[in-house]
MARBA-3410 file (N, C-alpha, C, O; in Angstrom, 1 decimal):
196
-65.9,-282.5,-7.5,-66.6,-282.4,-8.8,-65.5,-282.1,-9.9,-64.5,-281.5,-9.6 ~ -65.8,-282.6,-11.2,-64.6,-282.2,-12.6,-65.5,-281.1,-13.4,-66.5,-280.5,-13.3 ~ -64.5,-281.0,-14.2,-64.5,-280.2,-15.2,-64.0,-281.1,-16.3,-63.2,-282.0,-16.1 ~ -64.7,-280.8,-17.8,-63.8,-281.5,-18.8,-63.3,-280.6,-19.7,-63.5,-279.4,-19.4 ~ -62.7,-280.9,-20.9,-62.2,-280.8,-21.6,-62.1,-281.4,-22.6,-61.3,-282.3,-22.8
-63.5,-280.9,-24.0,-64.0,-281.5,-25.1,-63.1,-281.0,-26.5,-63.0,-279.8,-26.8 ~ -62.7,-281.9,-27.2,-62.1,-281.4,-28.2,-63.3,-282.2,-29.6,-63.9,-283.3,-29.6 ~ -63.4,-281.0,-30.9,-64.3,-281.6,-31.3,-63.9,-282.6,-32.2,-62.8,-283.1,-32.3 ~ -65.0,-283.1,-32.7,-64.6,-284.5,-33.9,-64.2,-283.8,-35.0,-63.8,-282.7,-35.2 ~ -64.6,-285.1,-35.8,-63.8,-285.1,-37.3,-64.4,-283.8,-38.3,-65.4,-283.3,-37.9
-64.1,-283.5,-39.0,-64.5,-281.8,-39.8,-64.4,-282.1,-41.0,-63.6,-283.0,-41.5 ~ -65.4,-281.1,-41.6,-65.3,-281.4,-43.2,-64.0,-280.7,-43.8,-64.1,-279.4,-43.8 ~ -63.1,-281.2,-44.2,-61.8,-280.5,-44.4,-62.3,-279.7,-45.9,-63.1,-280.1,-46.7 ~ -61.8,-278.7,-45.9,-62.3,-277.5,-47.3,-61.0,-276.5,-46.9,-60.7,-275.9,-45.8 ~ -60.4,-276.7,-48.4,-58.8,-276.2,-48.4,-59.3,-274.8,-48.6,-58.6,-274.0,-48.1
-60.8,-274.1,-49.5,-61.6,-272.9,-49.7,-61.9,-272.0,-48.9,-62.2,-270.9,-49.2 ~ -61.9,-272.8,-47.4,-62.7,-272.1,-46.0,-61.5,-272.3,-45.2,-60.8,-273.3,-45.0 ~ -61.4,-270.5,-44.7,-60.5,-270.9,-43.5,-60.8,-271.5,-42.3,-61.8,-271.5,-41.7 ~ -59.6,-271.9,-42.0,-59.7,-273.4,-41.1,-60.7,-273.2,-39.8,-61.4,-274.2,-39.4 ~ -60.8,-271.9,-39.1,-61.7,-271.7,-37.9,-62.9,-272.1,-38.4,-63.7,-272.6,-37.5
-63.5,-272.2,-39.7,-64.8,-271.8,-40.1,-65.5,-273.7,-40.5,-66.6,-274.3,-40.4 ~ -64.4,-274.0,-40.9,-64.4,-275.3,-40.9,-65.6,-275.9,-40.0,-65.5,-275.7,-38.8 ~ -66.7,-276.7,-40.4,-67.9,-277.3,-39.7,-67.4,-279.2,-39.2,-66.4,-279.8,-39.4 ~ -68.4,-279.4,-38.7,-68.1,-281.1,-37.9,-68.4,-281.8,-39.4,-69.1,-281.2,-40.2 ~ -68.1,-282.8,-39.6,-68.5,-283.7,-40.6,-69.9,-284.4,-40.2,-70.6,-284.1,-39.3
-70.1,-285.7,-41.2,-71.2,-286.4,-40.4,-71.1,-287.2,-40.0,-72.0,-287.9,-39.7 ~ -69.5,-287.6,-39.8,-69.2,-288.6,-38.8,-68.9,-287.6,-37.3,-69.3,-288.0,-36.2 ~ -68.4,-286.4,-37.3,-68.0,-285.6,-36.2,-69.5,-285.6,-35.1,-69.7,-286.0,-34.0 ~ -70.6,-284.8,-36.5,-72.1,-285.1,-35.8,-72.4,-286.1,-35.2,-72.9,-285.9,-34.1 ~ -72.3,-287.6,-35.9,-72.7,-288.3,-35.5,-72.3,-288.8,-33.7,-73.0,-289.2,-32.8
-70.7,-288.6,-34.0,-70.2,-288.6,-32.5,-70.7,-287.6,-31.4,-71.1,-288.1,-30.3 ~ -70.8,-286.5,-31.6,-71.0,-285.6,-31.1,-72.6,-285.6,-30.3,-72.7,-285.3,-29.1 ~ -74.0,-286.1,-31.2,-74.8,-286.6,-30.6,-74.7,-287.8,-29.8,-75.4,-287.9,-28.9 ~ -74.1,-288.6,-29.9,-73.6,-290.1,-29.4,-73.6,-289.7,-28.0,-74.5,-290.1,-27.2 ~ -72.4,-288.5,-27.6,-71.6,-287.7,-26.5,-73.0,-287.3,-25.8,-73.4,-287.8,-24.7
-73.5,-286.7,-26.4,-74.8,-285.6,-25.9,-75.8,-286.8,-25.4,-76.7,-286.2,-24.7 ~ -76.0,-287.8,-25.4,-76.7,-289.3,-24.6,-76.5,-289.3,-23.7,-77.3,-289.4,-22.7 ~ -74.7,-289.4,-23.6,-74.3,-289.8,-22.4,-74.8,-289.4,-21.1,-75.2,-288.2,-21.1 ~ -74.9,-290.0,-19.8,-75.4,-289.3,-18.8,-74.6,-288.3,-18.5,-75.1,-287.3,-18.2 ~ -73.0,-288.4,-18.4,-72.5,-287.3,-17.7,-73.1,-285.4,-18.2,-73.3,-284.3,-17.6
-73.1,-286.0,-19.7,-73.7,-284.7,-20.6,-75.0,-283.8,-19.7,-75.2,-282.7,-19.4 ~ -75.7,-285.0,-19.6,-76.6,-284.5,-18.8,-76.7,-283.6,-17.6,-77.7,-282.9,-17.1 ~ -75.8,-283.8,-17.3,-74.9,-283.1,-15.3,-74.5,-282.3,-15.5,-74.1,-281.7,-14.6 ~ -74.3,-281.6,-17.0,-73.4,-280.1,-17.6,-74.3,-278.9,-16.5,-75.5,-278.9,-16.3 ~ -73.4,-278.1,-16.0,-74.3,-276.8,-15.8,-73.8,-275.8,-16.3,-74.4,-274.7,-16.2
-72.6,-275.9,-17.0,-72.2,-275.2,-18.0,-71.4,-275.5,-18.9,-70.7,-276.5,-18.6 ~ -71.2,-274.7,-20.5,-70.7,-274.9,-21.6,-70.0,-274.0,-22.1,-70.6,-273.1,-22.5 ~ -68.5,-273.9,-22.3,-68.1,-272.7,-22.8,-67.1,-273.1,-23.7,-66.2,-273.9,-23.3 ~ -67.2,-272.5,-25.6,-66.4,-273.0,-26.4,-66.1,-272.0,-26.9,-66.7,-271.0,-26.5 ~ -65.1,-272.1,-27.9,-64.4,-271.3,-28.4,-65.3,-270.9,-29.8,-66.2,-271.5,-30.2
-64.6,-269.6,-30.5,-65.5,-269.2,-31.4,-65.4,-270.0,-32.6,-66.3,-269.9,-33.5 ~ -64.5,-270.7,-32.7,-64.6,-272.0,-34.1,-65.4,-272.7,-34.6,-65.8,-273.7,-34.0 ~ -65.8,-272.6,-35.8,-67.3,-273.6,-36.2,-68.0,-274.7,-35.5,-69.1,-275.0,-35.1 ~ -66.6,-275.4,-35.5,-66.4,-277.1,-34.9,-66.4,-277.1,-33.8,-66.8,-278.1,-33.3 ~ -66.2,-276.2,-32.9,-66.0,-276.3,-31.2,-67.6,-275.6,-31.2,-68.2,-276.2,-30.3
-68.3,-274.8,-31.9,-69.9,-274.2,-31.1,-70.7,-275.7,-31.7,-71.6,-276.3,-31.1 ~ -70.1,-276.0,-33.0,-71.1,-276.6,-33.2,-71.2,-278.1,-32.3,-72.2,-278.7,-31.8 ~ -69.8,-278.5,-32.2,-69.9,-279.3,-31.0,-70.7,-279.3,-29.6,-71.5,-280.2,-29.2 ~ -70.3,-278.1,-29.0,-71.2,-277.6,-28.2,-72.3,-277.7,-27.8,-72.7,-278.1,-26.7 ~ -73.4,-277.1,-29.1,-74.4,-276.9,-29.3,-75.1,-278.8,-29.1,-76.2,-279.0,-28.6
-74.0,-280.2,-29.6,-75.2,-280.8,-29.3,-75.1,-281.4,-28.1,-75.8,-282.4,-27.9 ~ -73.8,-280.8,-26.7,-73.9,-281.2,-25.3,-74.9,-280.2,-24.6,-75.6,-280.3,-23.6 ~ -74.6,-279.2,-25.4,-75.6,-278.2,-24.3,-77.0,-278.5,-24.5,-77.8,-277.9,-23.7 ~ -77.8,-279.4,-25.4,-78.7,-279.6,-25.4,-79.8,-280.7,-24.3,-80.9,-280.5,-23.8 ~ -78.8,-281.9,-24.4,-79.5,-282.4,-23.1,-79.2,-281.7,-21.8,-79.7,-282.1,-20.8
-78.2,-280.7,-21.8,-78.0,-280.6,-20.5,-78.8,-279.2,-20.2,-78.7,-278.8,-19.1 ~ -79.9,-278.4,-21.3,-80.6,-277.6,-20.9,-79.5,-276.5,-20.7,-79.3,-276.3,-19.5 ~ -78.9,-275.9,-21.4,-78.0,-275.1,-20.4,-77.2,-274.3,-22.1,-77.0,-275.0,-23.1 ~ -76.8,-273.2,-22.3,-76.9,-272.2,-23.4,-75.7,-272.3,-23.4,-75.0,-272.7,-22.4 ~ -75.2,-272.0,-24.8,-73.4,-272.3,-24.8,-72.7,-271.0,-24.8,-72.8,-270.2,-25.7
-71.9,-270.8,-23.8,-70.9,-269.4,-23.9,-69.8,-269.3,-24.6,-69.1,-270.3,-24.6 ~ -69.5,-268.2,-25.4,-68.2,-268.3,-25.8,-67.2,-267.9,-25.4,-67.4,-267.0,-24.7 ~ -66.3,-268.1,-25.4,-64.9,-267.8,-24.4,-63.9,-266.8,-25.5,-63.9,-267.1,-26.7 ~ -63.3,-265.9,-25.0,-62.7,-265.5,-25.5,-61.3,-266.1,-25.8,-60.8,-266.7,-24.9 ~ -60.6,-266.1,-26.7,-59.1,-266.5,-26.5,-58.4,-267.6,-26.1,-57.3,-267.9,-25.8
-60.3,-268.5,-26.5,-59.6,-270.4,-26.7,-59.7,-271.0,-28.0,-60.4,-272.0,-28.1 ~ -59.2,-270.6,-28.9,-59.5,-270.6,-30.2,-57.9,-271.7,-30.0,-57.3,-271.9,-29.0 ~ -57.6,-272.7,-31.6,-56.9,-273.3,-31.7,-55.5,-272.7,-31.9,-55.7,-271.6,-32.3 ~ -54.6,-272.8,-31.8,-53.5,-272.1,-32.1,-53.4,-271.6,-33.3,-54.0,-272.2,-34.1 ~ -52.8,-270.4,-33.9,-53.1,-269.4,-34.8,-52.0,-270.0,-36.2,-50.9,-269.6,-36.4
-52.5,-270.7,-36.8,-51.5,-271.6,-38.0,-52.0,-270.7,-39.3,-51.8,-271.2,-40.4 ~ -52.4,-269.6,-39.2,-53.2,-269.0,-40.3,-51.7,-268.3,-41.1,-51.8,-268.1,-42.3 ~ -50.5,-268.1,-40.7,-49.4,-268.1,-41.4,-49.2,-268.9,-42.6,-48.9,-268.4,-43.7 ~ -49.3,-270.1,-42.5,-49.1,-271.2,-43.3,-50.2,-271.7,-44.0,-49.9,-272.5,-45.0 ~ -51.4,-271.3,-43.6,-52.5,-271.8,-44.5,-52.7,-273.4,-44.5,-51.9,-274.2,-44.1
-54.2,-273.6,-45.3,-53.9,-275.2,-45.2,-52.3,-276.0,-45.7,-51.5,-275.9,-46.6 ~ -52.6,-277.0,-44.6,-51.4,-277.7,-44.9,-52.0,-279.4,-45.3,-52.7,-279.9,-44.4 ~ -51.8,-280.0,-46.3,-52.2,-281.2,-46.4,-52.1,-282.1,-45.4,-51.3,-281.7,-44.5 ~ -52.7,-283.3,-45.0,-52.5,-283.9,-43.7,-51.3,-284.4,-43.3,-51.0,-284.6,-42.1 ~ -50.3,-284.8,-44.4,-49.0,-285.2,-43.7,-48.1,-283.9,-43.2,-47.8,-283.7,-42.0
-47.6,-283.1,-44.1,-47.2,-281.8,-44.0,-47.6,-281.5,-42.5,-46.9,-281.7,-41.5 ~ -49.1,-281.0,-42.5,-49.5,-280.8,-41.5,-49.1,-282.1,-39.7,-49.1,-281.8,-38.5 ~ -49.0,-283.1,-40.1,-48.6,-284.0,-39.1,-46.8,-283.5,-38.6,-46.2,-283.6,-37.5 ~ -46.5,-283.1,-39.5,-45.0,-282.7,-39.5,-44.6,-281.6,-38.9,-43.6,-281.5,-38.2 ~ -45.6,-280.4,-39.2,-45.7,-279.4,-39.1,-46.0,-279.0,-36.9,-45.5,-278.1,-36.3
-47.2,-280.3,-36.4,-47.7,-279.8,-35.1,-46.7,-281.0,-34.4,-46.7,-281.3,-33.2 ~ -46.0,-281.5,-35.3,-44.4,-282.1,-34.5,-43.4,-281.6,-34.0,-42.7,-281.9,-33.1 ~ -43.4,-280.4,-35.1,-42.4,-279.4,-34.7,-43.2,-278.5,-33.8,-42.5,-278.6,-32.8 ~ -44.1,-277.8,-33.6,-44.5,-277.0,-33.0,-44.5,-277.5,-31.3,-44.3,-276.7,-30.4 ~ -44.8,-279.1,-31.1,-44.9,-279.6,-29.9,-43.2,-279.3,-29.3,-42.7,-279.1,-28.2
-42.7,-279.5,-30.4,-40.8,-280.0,-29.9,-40.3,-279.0,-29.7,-39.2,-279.1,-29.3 ~ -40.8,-277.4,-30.0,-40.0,-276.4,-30.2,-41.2,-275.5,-29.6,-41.8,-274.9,-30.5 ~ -41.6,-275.3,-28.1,-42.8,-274.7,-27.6,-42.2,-273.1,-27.9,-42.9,-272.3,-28.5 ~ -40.9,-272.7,-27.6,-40.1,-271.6,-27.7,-39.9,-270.6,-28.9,-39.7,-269.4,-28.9 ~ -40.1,-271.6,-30.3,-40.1,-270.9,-31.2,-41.4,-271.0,-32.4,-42.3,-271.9,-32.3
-41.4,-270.3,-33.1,-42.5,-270.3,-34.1,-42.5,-270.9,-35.2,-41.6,-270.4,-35.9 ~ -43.4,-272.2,-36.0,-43.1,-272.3,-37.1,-43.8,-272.0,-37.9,-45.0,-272.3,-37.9 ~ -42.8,-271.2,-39.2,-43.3,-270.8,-40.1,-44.2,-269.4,-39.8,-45.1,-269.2,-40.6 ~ -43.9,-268.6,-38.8,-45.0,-267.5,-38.1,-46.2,-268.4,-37.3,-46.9,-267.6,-36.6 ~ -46.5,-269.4,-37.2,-47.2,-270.0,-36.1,-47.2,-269.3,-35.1,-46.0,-268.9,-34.9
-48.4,-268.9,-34.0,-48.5,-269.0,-32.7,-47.3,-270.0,-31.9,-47.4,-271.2,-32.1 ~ -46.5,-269.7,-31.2,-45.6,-270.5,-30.6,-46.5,-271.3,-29.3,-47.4,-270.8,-28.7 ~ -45.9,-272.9,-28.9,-46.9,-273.5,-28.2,-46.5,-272.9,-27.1,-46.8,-273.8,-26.3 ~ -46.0,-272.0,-26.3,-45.8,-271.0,-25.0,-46.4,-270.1,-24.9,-46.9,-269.7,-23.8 ~ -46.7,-269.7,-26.0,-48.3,-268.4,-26.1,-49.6,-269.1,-25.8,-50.4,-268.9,-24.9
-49.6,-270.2,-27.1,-50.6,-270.5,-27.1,-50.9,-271.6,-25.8,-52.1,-271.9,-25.6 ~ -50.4,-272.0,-25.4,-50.4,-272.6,-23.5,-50.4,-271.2,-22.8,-50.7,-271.6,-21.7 ~ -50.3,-270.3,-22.6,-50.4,-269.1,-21.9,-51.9,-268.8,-22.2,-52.7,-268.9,-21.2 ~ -52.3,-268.6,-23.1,-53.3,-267.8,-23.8,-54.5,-269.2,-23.0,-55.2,-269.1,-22.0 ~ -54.2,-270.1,-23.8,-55.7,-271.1,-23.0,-55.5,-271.3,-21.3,-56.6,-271.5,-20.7
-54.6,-271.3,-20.7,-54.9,-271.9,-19.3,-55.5,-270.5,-19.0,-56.7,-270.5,-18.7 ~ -54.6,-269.0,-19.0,-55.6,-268.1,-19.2,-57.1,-268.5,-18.9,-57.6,-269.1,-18.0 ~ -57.4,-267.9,-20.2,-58.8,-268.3,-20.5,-59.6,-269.1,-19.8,-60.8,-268.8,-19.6 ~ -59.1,-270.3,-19.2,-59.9,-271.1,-19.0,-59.9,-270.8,-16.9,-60.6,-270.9,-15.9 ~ -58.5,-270.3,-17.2,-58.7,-269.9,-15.4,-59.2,-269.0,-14.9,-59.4,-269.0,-13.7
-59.5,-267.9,-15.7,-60.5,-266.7,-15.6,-61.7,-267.4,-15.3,-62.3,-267.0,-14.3 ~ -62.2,-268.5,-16.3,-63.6,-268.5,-15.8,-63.8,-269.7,-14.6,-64.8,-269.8,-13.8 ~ -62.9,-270.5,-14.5,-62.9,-271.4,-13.2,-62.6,-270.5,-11.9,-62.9,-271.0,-10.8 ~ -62.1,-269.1,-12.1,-61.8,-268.4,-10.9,-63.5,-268.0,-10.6,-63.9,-267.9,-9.5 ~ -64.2,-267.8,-11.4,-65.5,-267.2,-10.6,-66.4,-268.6,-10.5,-67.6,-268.5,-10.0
-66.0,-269.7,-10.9,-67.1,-270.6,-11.1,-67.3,-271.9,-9.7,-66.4,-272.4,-9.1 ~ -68.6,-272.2,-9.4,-68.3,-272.6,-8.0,-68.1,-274.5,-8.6,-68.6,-275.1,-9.5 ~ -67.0,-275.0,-7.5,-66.6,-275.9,-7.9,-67.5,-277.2,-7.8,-67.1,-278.3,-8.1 ~ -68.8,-276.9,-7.3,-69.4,-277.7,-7.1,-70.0,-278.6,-8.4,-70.4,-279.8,-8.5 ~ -69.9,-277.4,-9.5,-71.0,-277.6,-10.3,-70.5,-278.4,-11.8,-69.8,-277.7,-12.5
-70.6,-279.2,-12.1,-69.9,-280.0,-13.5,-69.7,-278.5,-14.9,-70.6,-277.7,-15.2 ~ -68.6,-278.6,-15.4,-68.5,-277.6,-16.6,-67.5,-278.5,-17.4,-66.6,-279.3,-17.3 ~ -68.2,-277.7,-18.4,-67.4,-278.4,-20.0,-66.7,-277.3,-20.3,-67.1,-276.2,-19.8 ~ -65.7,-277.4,-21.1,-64.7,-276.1,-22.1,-65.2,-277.3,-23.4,-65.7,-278.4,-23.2 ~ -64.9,-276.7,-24.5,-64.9,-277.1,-25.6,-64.1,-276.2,-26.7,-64.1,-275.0,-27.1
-63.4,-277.2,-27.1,-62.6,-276.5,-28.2,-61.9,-277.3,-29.2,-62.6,-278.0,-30.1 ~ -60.2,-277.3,-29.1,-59.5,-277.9,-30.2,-58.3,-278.8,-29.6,-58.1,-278.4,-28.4 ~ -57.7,-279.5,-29.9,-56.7,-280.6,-29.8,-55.3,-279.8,-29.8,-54.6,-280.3,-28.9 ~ -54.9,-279.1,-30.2,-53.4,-278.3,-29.8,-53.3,-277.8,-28.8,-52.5,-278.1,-27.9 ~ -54.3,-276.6,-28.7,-54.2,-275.9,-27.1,-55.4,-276.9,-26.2,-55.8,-276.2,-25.2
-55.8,-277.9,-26.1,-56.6,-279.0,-25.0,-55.1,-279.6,-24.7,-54.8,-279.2,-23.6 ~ -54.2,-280.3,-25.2,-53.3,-281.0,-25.3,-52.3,-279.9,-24.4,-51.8,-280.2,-23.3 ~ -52.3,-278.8,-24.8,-51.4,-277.6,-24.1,-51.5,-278.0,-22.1,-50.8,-278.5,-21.3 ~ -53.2,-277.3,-22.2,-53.7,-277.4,-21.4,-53.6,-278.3,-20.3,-53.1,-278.1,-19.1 ~ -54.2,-279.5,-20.9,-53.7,-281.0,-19.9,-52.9,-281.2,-19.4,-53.0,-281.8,-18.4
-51.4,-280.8,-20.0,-50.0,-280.3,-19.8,-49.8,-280.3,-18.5,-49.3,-280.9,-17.6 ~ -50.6,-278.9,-18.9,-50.2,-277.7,-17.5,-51.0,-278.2,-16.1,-50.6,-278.1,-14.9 ~ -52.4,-278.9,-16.6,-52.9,-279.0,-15.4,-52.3,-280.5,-14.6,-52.5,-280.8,-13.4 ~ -51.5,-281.3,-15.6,-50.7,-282.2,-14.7,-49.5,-282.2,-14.1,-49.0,-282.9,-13.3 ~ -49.0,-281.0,-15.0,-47.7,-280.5,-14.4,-46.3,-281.4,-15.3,-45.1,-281.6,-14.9
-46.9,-281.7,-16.5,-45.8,-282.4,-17.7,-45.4,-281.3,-18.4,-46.0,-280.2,-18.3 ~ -44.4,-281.7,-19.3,-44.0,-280.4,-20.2,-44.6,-281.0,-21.5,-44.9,-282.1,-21.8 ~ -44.6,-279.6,-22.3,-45.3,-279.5,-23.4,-44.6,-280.5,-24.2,-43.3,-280.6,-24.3 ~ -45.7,-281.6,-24.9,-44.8,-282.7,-25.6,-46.1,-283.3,-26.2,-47.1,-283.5,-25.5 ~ -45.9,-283.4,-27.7,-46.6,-284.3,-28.4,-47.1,-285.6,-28.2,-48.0,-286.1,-28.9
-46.4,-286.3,-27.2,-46.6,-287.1,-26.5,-48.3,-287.9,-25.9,-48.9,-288.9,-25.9 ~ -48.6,-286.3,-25.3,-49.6,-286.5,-24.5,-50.7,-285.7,-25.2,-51.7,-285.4,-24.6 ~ -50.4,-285.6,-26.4,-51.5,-285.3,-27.3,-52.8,-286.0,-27.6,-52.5,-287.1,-27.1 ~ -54.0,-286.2,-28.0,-54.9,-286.3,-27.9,-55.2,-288.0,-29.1,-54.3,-287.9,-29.9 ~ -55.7,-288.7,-29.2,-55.6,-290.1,-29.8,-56.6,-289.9,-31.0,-57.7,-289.5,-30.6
-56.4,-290.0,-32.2,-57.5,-290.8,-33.3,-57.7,-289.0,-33.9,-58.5,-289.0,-34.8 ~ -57.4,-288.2,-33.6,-57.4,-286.8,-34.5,-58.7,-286.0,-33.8,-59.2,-285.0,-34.3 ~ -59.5,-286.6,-32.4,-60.5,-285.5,-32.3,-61.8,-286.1,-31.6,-62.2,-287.3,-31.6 ~ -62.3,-285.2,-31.2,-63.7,-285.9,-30.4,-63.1,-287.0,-29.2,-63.2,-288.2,-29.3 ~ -62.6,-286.4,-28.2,-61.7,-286.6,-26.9,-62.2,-285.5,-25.7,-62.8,-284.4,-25.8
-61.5,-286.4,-24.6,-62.2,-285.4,-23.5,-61.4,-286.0,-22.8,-61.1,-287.2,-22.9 ~ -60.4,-284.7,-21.4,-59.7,-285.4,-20.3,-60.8,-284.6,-18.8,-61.6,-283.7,-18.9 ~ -60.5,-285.1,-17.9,-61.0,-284.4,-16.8,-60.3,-283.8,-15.7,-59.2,-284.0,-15.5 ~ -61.0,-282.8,-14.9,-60.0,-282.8,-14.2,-60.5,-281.9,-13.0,-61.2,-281.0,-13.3 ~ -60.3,-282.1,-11.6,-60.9,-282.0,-10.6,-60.9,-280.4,-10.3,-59.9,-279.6,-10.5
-62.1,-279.9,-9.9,-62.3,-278.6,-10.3,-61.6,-278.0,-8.8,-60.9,-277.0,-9.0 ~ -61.7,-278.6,-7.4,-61.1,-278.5,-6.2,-59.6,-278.4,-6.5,-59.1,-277.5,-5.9 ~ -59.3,-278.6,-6.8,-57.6,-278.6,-7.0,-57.1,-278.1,-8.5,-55.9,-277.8,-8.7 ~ -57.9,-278.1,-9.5,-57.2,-278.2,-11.0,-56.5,-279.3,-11.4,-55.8,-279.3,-12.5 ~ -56.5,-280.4,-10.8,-55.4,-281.3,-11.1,-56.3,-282.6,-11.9,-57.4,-283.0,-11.7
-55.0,-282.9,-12.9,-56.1,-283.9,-13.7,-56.1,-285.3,-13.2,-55.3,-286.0,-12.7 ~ -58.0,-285.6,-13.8,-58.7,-286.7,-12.8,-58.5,-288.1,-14.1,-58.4,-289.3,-13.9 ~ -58.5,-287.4,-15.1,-58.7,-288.6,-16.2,-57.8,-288.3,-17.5,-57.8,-287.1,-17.6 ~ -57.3,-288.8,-18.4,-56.3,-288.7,-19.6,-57.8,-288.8,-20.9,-58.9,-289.1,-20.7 ~ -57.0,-288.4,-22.0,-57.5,-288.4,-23.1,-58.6,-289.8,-22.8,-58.1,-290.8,-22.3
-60.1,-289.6,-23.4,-60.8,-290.7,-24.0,-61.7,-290.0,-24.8,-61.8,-288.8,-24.9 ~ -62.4,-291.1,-25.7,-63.8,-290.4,-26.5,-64.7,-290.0,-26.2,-65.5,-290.8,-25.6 ~ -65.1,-289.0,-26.3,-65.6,-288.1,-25.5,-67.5,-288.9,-25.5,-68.3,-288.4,-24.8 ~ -67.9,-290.0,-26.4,-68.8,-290.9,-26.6,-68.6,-291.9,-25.7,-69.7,-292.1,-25.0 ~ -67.6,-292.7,-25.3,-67.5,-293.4,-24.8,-66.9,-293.4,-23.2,-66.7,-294.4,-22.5
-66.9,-292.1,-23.0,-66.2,-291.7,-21.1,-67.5,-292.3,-20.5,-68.6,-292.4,-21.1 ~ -67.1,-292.8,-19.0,-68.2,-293.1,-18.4,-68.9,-292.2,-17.7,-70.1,-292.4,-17.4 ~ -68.1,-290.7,-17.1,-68.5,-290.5,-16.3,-67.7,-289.8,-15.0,-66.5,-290.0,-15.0 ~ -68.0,-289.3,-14.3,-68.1,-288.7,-13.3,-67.3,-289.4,-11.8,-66.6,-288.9,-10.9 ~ -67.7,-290.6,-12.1,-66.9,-291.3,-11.1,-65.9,-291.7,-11.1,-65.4,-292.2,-10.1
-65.3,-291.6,-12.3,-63.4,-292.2,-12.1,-62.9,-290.8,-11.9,-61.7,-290.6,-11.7
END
């Protein structure tokens, strides 16, 4: 059986609202119900996202066909860029360029990507250590530390590379028996499923 790894869609960008608080847009919604169709959605027996607008609210529309209440996880939050404040979107493209190429150091006071890959596999292996592997589970969260993550569970080094496609609303899988990953980045609307 897998486990996925949901990162949310597209967000209403508001330079006013700090960035955790940040909600899905209505294109994010839109995807995000799309996701929540799918059959695999349906097979969820659990949901666990991070405390960020965009990751519950994402959540909120898988946990609903799948009947099943959304947990929050402690300490899967996106990497801590709250040093720097918004950054416009190129700046910002520039900015998680450097952070991928330099996991060792901090930019600008950023969370370094060594913490912040420490801090989510954490997280996420605490709750795979009590959870029985039989049962399908989602994480839900954000695209820097999911990308961290995937990393680690294939055994690549941290690299921009293998970062996530199109800015969001992506899902990789990965086999709950071993930890090792079953599937690479897709839309998390358009995955088939369970069987690859």
């Amino acid at each position: 059986m897998f486990g996925i790894y949901v990162t949310h869609p597209q967000v209403r960008i508001d330079p006013d609202v700090p960035v955790p608080r940040w909600g899905l847009s209505e294109l994010g919604a839109a995807r995000s119900q799309a996701a929540a169709q799918s059959d695999w959605a349906k097979t969820l027996t659990r949901i666990l996202s991070s405390d960020e607008t965009k990751a519950l609210e994402t959540a909120a529309f898988l946990a609903k066909p799948a009947g099943v209440g959304v947990e929050v996880m402690e300490h899967a939050g996106e990497n801590d860029r709250s040093a720097t404040g918004f950054l416009v979107p190129d700046e910002f493209e520039k900015a998680a360029n450097w952070f991928f190429a330099n996991p060792e150091q901090s930019f600008h006071g950023w969370e370094r990507a060594a913490d912040a890959l420490a801090r989510i596999v954490s997280a996420v292996f605490a709750v795979l250590d009590r959870h029985d592997p039989a049962k399908p589970i989602a994480f839900v969260g954000h695209g820097g530390v999911g990308t961290l993550l995937k990393c680690h569970l294939a055994g690549l080094p941290i690299a921009r590379s293998h970062d996530q496609p199109g800015g969001g609303g992506n899902l990789f899988a990965f086999a709950l028996a071993d930890r090792s990953l079953a599937c690479d980045w897709e839309p998390f609307e358009l995955w088939q499923g369970w069987q690859q």
